[in-house]
C-alpha positions as a LaTeX table, in Angstrom:
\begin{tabular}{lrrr}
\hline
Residue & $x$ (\AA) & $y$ (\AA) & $z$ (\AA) \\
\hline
Unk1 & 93.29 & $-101.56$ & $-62.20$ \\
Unk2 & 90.13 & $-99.31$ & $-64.00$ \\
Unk3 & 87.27 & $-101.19$ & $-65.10$ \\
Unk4 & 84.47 & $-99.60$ & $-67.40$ \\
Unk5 & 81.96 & $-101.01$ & $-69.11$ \\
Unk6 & 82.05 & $-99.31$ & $-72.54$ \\
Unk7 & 79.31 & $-99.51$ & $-74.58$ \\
Unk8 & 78.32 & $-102.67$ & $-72.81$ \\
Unk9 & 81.92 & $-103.96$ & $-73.44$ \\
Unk10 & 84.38 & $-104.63$ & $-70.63$ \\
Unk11 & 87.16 & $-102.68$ & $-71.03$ \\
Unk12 & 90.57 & $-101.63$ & $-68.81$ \\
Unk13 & 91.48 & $-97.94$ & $-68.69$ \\
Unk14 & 94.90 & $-97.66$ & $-69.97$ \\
Unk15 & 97.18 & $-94.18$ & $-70.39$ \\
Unk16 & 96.21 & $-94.17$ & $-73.83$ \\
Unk17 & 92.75 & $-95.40$ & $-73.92$ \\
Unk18 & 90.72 & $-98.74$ & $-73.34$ \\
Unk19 & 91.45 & $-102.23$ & $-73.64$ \\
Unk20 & 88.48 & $-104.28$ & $-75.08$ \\
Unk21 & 88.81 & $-107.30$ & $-72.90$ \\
Unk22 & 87.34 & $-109.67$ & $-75.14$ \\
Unk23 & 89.45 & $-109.19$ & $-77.79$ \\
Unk24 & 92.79 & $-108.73$ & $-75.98$ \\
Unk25 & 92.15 & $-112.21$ & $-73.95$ \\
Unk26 & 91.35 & $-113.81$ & $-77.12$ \\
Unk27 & 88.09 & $-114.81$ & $-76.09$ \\
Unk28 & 89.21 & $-116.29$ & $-72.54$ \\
Unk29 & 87.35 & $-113.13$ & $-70.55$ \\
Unk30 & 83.37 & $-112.08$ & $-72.04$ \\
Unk31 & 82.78 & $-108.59$ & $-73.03$ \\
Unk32 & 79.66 & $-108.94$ & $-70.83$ \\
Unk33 & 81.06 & $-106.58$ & $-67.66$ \\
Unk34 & 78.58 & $-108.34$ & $-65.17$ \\
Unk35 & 80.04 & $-111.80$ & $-66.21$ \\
Unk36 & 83.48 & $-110.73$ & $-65.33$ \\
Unk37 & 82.94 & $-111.10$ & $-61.66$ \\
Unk38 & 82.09 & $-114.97$ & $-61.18$ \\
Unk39 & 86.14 & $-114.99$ & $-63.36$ \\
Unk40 & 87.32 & $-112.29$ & $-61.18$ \\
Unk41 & 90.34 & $-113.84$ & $-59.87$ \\
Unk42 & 91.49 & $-115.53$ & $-62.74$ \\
Unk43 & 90.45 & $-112.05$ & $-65.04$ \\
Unk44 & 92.81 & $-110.26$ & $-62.54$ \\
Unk45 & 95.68 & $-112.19$ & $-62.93$ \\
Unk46 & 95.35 & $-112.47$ & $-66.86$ \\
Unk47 & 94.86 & $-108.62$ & $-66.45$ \\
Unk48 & 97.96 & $-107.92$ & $-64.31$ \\
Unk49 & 100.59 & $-109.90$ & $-66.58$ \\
Unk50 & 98.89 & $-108.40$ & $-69.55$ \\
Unk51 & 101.41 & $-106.75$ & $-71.36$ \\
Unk52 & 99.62 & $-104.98$ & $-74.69$ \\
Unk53 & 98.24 & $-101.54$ & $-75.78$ \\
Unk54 & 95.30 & $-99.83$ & $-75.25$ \\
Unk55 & 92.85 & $-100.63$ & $-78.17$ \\
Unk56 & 90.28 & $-98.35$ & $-78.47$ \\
Unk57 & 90.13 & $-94.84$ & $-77.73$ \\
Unk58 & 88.53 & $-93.65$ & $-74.27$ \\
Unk59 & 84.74 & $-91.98$ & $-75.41$ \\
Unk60 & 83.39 & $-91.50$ & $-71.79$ \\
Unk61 & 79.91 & $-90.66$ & $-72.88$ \\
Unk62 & 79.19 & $-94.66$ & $-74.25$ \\
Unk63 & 79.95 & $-95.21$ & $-70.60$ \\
Unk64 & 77.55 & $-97.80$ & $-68.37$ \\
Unk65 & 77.46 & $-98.79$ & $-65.10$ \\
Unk66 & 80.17 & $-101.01$ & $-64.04$ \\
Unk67 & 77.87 & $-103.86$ & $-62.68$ \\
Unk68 & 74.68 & $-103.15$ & $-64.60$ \\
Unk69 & 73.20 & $-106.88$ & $-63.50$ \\
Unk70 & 73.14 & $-107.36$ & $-60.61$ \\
Unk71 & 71.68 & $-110.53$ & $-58.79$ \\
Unk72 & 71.33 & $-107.78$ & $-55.33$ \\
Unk73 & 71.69 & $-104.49$ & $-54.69$ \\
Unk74 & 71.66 & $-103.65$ & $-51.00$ \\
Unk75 & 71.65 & $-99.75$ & $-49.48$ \\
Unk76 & 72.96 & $-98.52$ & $-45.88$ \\
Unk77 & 70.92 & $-95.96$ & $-44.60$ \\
Unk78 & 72.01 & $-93.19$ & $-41.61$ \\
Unk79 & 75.88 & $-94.22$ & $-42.03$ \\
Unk80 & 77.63 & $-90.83$ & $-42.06$ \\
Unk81 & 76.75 & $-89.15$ & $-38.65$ \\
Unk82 & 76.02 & $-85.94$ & $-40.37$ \\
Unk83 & 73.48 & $-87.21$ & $-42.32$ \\
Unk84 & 71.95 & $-88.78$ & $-39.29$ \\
Unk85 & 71.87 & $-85.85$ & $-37.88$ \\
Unk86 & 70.47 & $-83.75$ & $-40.35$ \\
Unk87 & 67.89 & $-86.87$ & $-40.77$ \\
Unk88 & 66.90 & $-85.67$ & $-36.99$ \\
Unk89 & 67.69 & $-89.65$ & $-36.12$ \\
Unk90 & 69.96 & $-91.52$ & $-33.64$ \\
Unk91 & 73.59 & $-93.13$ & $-34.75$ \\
Unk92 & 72.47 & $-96.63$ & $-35.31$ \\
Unk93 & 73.91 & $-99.64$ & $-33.63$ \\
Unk94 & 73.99 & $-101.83$ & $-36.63$ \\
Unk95 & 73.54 & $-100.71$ & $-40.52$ \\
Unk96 & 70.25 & $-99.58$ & $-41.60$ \\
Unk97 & 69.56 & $-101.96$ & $-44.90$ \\
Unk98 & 67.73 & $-101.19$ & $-47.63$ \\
Unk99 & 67.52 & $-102.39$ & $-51.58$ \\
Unk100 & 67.48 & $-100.65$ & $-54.64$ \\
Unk101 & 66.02 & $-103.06$ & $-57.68$ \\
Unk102 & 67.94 & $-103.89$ & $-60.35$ \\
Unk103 & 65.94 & $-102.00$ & $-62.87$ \\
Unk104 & 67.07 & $-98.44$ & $-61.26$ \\
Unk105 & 70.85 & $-99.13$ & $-62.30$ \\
Unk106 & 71.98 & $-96.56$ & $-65.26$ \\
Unk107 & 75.78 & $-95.41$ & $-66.46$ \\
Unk108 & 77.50 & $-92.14$ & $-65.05$ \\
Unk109 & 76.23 & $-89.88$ & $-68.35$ \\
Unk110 & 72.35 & $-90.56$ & $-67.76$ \\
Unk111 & 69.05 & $-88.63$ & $-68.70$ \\
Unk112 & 66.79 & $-89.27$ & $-66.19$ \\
Unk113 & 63.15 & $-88.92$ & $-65.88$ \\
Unk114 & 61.73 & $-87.10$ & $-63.01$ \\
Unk115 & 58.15 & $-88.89$ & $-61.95$ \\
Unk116 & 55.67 & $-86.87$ & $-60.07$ \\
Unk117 & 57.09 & $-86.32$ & $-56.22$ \\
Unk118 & 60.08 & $-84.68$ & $-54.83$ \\
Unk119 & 63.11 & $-86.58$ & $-56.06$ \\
Unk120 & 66.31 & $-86.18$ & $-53.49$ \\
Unk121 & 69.77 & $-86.77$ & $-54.38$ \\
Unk122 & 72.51 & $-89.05$ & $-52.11$ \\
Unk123 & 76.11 & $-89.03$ & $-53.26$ \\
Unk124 & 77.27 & $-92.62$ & $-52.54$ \\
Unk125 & 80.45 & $-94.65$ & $-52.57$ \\
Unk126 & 79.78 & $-98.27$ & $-54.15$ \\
Unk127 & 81.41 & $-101.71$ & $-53.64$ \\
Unk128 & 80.97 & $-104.07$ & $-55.82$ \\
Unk129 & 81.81 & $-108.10$ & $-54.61$ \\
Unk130 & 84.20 & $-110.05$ & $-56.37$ \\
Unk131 & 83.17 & $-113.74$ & $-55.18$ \\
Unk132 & 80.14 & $-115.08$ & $-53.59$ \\
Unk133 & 80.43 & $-114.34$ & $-50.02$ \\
Unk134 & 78.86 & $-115.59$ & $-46.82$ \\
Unk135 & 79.62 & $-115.33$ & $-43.33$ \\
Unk136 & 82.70 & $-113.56$ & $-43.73$ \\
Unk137 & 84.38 & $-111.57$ & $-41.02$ \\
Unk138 & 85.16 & $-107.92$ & $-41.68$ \\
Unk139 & 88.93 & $-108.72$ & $-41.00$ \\
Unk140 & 88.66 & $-110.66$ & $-44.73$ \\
Unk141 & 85.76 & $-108.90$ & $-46.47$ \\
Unk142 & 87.95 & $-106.35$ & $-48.58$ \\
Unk143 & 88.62 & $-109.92$ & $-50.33$ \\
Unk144 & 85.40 & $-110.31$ & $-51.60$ \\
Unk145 & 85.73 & $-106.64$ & $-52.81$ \\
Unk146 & 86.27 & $-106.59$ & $-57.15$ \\
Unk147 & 86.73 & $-103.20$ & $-56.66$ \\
Unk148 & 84.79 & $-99.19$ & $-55.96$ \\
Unk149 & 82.83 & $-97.17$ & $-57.77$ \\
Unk150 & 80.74 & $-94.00$ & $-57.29$ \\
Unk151 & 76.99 & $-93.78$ & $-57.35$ \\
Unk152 & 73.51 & $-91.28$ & $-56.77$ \\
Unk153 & 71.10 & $-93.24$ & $-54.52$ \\
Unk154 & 68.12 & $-91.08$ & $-56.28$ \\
Unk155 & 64.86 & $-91.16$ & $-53.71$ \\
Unk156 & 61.40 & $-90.61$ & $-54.68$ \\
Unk157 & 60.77 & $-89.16$ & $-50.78$ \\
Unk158 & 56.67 & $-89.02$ & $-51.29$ \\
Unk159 & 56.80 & $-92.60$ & $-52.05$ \\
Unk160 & 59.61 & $-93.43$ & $-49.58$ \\
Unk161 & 58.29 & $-91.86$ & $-46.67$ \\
Unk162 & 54.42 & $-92.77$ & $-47.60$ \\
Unk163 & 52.19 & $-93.68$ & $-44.46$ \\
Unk164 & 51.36 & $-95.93$ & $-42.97$ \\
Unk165 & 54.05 & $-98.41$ & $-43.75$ \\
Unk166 & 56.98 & $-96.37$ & $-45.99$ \\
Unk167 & 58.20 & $-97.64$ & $-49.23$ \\
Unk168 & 62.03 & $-97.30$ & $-49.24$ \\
Unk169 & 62.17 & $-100.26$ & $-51.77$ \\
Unk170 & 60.01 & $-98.49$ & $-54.64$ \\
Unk171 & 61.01 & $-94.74$ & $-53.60$ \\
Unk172 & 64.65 & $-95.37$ & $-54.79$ \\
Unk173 & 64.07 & $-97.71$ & $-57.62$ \\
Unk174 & 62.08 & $-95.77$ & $-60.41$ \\
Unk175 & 64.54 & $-95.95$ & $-63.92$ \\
Unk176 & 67.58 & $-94.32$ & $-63.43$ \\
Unk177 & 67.51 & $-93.87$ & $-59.58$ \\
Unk178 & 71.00 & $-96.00$ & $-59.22$ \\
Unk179 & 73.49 & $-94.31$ & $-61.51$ \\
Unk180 & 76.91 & $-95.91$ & $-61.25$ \\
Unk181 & 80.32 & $-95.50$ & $-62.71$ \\
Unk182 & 82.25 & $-93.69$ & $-64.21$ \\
Unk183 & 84.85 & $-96.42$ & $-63.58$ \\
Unk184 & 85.11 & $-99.68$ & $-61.44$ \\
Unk185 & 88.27 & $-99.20$ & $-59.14$ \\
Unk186 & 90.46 & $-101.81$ & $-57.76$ \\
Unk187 & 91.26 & $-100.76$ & $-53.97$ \\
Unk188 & 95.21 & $-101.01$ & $-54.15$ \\
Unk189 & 95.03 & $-98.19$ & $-56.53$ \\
Unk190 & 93.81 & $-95.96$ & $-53.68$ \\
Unk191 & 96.22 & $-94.22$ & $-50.91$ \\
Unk192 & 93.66 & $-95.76$ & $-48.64$ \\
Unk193 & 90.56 & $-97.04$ & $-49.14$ \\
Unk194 & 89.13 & $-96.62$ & $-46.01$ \\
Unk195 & 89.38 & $-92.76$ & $-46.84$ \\
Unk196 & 88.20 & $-91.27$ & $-50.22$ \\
Unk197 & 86.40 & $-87.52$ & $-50.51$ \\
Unk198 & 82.95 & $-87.57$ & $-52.61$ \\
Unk199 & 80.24 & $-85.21$ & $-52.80$ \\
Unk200 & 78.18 & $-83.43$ & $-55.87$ \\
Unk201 & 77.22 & $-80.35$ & $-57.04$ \\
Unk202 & 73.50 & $-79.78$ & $-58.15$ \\
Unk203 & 73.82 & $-76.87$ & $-60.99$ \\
Unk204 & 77.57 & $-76.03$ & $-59.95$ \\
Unk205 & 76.55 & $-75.14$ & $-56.30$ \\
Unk206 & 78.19 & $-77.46$ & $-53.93$ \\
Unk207 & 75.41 & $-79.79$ & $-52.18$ \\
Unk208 & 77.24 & $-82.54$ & $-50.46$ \\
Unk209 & 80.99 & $-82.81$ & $-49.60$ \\
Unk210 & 82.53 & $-85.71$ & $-47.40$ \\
Unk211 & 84.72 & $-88.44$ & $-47.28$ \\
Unk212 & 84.33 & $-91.92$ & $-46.43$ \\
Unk213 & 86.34 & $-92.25$ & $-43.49$ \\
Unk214 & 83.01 & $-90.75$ & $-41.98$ \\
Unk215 & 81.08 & $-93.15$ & $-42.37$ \\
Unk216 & 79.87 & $-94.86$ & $-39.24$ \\
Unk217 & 80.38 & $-98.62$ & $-40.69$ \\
Unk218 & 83.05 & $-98.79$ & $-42.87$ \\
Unk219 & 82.83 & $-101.18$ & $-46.22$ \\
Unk220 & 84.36 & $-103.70$ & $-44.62$ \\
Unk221 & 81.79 & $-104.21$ & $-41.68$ \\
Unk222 & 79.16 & $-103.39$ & $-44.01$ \\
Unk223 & 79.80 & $-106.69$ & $-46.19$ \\
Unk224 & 80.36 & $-108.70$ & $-42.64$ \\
Unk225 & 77.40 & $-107.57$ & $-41.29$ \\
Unk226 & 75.91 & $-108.30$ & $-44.72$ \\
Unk227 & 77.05 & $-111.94$ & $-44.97$ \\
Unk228 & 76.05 & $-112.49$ & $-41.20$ \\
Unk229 & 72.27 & $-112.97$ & $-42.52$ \\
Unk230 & 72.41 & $-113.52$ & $-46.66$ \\
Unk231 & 74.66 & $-114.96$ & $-49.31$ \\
Unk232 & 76.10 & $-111.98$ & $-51.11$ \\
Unk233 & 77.27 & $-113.19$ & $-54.97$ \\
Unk234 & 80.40 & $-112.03$ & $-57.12$ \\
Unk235 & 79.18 & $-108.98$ & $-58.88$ \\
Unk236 & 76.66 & $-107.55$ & $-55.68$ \\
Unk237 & 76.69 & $-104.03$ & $-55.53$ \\
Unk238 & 76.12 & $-102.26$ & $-52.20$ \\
Unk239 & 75.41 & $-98.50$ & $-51.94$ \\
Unk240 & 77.52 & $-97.66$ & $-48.48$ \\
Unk241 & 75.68 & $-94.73$ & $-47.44$ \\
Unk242 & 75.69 & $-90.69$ & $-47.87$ \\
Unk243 & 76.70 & $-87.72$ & $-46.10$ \\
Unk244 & 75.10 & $-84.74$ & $-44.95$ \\
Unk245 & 73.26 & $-81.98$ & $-47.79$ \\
Unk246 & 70.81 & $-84.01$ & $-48.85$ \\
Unk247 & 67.82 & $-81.94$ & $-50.48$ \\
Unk248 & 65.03 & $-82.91$ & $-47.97$ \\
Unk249 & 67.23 & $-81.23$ & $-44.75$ \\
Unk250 & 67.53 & $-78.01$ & $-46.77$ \\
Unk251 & 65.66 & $-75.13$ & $-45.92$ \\
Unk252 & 64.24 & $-74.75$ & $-47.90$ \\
Unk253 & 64.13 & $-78.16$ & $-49.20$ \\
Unk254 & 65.80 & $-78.21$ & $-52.43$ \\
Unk255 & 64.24 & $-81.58$ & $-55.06$ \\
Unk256 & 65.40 & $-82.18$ & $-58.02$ \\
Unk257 & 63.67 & $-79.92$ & $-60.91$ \\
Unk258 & 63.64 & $-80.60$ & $-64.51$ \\
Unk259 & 66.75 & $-79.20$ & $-66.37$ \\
Unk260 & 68.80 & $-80.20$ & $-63.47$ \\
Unk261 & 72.30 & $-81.23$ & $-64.03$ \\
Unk262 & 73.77 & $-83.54$ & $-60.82$ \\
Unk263 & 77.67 & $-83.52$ & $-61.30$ \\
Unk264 & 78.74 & $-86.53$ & $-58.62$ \\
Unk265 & 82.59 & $-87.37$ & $-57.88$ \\
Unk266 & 84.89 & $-89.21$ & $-55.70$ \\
Unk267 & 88.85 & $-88.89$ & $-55.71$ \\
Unk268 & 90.25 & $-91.71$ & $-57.38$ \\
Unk269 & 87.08 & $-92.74$ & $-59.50$ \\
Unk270 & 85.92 & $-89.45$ & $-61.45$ \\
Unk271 & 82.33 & $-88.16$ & $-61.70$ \\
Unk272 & 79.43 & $-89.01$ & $-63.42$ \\
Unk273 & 76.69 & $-86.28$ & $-64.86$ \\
Unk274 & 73.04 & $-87.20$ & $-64.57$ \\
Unk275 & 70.75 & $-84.91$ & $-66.17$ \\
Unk276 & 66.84 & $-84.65$ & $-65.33$ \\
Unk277 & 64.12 & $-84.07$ & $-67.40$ \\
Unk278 & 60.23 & $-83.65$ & $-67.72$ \\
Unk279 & 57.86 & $-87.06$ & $-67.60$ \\
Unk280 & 57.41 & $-88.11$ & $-70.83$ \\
\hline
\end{tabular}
């Protein structure tokens, strides 16, 4: 199953279009897309005997992010090996965690404001949790999982990296720095989900290529580890991590300029195309 939220309405990809949920349920399912995940189970089953058209047309561009609410958004750092190497930093033992706020999430067709720094680009894959989930070992976590999407972990690096005490937190949370989308995908429509190519292309020059059997904890350890420490809640979103070509390894180092155009994809999900402009 394809989730999108269009135009801040839930709707299922069909071969013809979308399917307002809302309407089609008859009122049993919200339009809201972040409310859909506390129902997730008993949205999935309504969705799988659901045996009606596609109702509205597909217009990609009134596209938002899948989960644009939130209640947590956590971030793996170092978790492809190449990156970590390119990072000039030792494979670490246990995920590197990070947050982006809330107020950083945008859809996959975003304009987004460069502030003053050097802003740096991460092609990520994102889960996003289906229940609430604590303490859950990584042998059950892919049942917490509502389904994948694909996001940019966009990094302020001045502000990031700031002595004495660096700001990861702020760095990657200015507006727009969490685009997401361009739709939410269930993991039994993948050939495996442990193994999905992703990357982007900054201008139409290839910047990062990978796939996610790479990474050094997979999604399902991720959430373990996660729920080891924290209650996670249906509708989470965690950013798993990017590979190697980041813009701050480059030499020379390559930031994002204004008039930029950041095409990101991952098989199976699509791409998104986040376009940077001037402060205002």
């Amino acid at each position: 199953m394809r989730i999108v939220n269009a135009a801040g309405r839930a709707s299922i990809v069909g071969g013809d279009g979308l399917l307002d949920v809302e309407s089609a349920s008859g009122g049993a399912f919200p339009a809201d897309p972040q409310a859909l995940y506390s129902l997730w189970d008993d949205f999935h089953s309504w969705a799988a005997g659901y045996t009606g058209g596609p109702t509205a047309p597909t217009d990609t561009l009134t596209f938002g992010a899948p989960a644009p609410r939130p209640r947590q958004v956590f971030a793996i750092g170092l978790n492809y090996r190449d990156h970590a190497a390119e990072s000039g930093m030792d494979v670490p033992d246990t995920p590197v965690v990070f947050t982006k706020f809330p107020a950083s999430i945008t859809g996959p067709s975003a304009v987004v404001e460069l502030p003053q720094g050097s802003v740096d680009f991460e092609t990520e894959l994102v889960a996003v949790l289906s229940r609430d989930t604590y303490r859950v070992p990584a042998t059950r976590a892919w049942d917490h999982v509502a389904g994948l999407t694909l996001g940019q972990d966009l990094s302020e690096r001045e502000l990031q990296l700031r002595p004495p005490v660096p700001q990861f937190n702020l760095g990657k949370s200015y507006p727009g720095f969490a685009p997401m989308g361009p739709e939410l995908v269930t993991a039994d429509e993948f050939p495996d989900r442990d193994d999905i190519g992703l990357g982007c292309r900054l201008n139409g020059e290839q910047m990062q290529k990978s796939r996610t059997s790479d990474m050094i904890f997979p999604v399902a350890e991720i959430i373990a580890y996660l729920s080891s420490v924290l209650p996670l809640y249906a509708g989470d979103v965690i950013f798993t991590g990017t590979p190697a070509g980041i813009g701050m390894a480059r030499d020379p180092a390559r930031f994002l300029r204004p008039g930029d155009a950041l095409v990101t994809f991952a098989e199976g999900i699509g791409s998104m195309r986040t376009q940077f402009i001037s402060p205002l």
